[in-house]
C-alpha positions in Angstrom: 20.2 18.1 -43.7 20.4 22.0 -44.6 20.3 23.2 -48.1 23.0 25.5 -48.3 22.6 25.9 -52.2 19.9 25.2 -54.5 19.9 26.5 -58.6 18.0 25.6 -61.5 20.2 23.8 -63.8 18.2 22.5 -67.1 15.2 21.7 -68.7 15.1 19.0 -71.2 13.0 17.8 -73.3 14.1 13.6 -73.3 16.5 11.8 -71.0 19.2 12.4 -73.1 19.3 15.8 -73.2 19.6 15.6 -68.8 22.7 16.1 -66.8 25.3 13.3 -66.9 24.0 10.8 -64.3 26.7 11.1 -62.0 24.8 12.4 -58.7 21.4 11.1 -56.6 18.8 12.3 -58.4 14.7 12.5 -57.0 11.8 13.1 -59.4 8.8 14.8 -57.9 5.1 14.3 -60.2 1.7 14.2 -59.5 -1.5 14.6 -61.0 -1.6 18.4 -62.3 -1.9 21.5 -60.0 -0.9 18.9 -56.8 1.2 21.6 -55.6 4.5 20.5 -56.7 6.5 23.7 -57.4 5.2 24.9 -54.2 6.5 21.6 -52.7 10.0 21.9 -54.4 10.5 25.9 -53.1 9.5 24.9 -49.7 12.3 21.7 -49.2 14.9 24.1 -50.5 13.4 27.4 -48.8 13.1 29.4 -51.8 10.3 31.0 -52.8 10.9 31.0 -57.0 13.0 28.4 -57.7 10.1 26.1 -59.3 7.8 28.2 -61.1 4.2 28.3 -59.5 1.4 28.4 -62.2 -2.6 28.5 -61.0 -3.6 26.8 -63.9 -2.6 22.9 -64.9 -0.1 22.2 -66.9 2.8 24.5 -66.7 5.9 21.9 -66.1 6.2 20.6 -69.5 10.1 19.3 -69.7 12.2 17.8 -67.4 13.3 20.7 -65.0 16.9 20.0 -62.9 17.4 21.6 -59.6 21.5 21.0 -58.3 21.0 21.0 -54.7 24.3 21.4 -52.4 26.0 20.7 -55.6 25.7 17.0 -54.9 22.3 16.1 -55.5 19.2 16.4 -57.7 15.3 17.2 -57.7 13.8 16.8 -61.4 10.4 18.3 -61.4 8.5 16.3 -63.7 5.2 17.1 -66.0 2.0 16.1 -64.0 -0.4 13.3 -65.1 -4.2 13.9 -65.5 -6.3 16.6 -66.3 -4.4 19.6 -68.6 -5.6 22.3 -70.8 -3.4 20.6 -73.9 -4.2 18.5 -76.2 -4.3 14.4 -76.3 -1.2 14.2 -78.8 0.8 17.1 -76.3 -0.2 14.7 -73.7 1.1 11.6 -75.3 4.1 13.0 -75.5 4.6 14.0 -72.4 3.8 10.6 -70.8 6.0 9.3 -73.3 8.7 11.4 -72.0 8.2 10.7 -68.4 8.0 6.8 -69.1 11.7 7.0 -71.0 13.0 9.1 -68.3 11.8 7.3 -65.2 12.4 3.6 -66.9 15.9 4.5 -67.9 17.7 7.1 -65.1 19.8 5.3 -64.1 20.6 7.3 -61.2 17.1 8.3 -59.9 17.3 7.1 -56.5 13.3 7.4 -55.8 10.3 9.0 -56.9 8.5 11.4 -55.0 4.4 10.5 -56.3 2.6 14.1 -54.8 -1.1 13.3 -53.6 -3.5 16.0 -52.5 -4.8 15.1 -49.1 -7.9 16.8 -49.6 -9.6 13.6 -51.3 -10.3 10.8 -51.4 -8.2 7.7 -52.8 -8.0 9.0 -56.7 -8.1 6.1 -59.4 -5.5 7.8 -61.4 -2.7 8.5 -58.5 -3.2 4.2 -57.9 -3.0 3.8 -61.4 0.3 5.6 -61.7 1.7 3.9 -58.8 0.6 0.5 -60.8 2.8 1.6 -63.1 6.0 2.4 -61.2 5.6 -1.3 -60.1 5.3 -2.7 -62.9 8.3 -1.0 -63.9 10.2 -1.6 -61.0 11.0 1.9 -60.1 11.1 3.0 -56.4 8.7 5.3 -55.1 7.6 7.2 -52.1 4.1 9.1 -51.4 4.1 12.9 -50.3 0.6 13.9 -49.6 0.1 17.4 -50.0 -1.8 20.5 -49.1 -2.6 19.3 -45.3 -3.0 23.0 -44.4 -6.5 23.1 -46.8 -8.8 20.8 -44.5 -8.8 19.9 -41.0 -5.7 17.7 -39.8 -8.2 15.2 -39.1 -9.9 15.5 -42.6 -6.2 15.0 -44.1 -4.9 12.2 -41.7 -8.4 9.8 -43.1 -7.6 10.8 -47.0 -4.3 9.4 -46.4 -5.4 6.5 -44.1 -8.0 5.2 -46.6 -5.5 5.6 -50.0 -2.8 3.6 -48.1 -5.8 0.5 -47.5 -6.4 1.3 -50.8 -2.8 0.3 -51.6 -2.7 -2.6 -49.0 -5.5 -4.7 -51.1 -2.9 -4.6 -54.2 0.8 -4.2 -53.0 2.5 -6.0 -50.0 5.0 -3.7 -48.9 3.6 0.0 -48.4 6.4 3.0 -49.0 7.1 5.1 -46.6 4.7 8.5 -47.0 4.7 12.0 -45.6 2.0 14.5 -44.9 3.4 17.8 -46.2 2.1 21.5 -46.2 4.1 24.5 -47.9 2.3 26.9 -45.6 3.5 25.6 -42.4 6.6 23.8 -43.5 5.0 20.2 -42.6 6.9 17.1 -43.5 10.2 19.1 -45.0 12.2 18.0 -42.2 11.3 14.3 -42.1 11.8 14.4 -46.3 15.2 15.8 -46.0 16.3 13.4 -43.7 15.2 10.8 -45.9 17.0 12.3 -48.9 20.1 12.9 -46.6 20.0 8.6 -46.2 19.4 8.2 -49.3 22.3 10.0 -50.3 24.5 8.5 -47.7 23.9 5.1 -49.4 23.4 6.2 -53.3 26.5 3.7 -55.4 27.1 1.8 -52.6 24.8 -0.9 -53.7 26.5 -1.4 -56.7 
């Protein structure tokens, strides 16, 4: 797939304030300062389209991207660690609960883990979560370029036995890095079947 168009659309602050729920929609979140912006501007091959902050905590609403004017990436707050305070936090994990629980067009979410480490309680924990919810989910692990391919390839080998002594069926995963462009091929070919088959179910 090439992305011939890609704008930012809305930020909202609940699930009713989003865009009617009439397109394929994926949600991209990870714990905070995972590199998600950067992961967002590097599948659409724009440099400023998600806003890149060095310190945590910078996506606080729901942020719509219309890509090709078909489809949608949501850029979601990040879990964890954030210079705000416990109640700002509630409420953000409040909002991302009533958003990803009742979207009724979110296809899949995109759960961003840093390959640099190793298996992190909290990204299993969240991934717990999405089960128990029953919402679909796929694994991106991110900055591959920061240690040795060898280094990133054993991170993502352990979290994924990690996940095998809890879950029986393992979602498919991709090893990303914004500095050479790793994995944006393989995701965009995953969104494009996505796509192909999004109402089709129904």
């Amino acid at each position: 797939m090439e992305i011939t168009s890609a704008k930012y659309l809305i930020s909202s602050p609940k699930v009713e304030d989003c865009p009617k729920p009439d397109k394929p929609e994926y949600a991209f979140i990870g714990r905070s300062n995972v590199g998600k912006s950067s992961l967002i501007n590097m599948l659409t091959n724009q440099t400023k389209l998600a806003k890149t902050s060095a310190s945590p905590g910078k996506t606080q609403l729901i942020n719509h991207f219309l890509i090709n004017n078909s489809w949608y990436i949501v850029d979601l707050p990040g879990y964890g660690y954030a210079k705000v305070s416990q109640s700002q936090r509630n409420q953000w994990e409040k909002m991302i609960a009533n958003y990803l629980q009742k979207r009724e067009n979110l296809v899949t979410v995109f759960v961003l883990i840093d390959s640099r480490h190793k298996p992190q309680e909290i990204d299993l924990e969240f991934l717990r979560k999405l089960g128990d919810w029953g919402i679909p989910f796929n694994m991106v692990f991110t900055k591959a370029d920061k240690s040795t391919q060898r280094e990133a390839a054993k991170n993502v080998r352990h979290f994924i036995e990690a996940m095998k002594l809890e879950w029986e069926f393992i979602p498919r995963s991709f090893l990303t890095s914004t500095i050479k462009f790793l994995g944006r091929k393989d995701m965009l070919s995953y969104i494009e079947e996505l796509n192909e088959s999004f109402g089709k179910e129904e």
